[in-house]
C-alpha positions as CSV (number, residue, x, y, z in Angstrom):
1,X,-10.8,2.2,-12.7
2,X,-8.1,1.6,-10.3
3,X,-5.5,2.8,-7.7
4,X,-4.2,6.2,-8.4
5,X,-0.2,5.9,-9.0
6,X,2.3,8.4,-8.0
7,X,3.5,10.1,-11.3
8,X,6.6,9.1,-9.6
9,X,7.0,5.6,-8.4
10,X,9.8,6.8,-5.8
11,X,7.8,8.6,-4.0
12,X,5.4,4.9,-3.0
13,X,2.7,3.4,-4.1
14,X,-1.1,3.2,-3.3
15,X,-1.4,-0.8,-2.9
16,X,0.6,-3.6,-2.4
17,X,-0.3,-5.2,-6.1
18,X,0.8,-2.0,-7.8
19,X,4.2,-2.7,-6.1
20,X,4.0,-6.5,-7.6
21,X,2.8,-5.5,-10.8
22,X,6.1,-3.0,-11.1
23,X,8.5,-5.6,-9.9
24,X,7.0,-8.4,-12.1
25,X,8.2,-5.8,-14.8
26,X,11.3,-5.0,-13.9
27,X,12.8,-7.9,-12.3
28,X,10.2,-11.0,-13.9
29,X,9.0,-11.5,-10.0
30,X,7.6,-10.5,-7.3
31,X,9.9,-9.5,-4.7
32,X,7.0,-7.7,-2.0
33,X,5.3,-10.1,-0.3
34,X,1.8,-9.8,0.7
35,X,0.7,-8.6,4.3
36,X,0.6,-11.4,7.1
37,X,-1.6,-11.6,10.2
38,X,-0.6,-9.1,13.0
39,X,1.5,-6.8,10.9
40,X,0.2,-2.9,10.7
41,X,-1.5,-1.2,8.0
42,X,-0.9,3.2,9.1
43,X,-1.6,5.6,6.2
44,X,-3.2,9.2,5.6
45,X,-2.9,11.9,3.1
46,X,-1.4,15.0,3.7
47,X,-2.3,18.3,1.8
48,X,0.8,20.8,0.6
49,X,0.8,22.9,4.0
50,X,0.9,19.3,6.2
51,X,-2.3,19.2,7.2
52,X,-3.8,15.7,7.4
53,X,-7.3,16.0,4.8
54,X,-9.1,12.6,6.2
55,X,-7.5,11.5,9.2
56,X,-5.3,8.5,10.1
57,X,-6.3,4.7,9.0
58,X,-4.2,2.5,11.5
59,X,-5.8,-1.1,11.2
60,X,-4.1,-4.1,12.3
61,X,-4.3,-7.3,9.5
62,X,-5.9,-10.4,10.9
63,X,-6.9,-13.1,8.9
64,X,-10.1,-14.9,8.9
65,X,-10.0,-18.3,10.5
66,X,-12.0,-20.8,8.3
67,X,-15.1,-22.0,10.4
């Protein structure tokens, strides 16, 4: 299995590597960039009447620090 993709792609996306993968096909590269420490990851799912079906994820992207 997999992400689920938008049947279509102008509407977004359901991960970063989907993007890549589509870019790498159009344009021969990459053109998203990964995420970086401290930026802000916000997404929920919203059903035909607006209603939100699972609630908010809002996480903030820190990487781990080798020890």
């Amino acid at each position: 299995m997999g992400t689920v993709s938008n049947a279509d792609p102008t509407v977004g996306a359901t991960c970063i590597a989907e993007i890549r993968a589509r870019e790498m096909i159009e344009f021969k590269e990459a053109r998203t960039e990964f995420l970086k420490s401290g930026e802000r990851v916000r997404f929920e799912m919203l059903d035909q009447g607006g209603v939100n079906i699972f609630g908010t994820i809002d996480q903030k992207v820190q990487l781990r620090q080798n020890e």
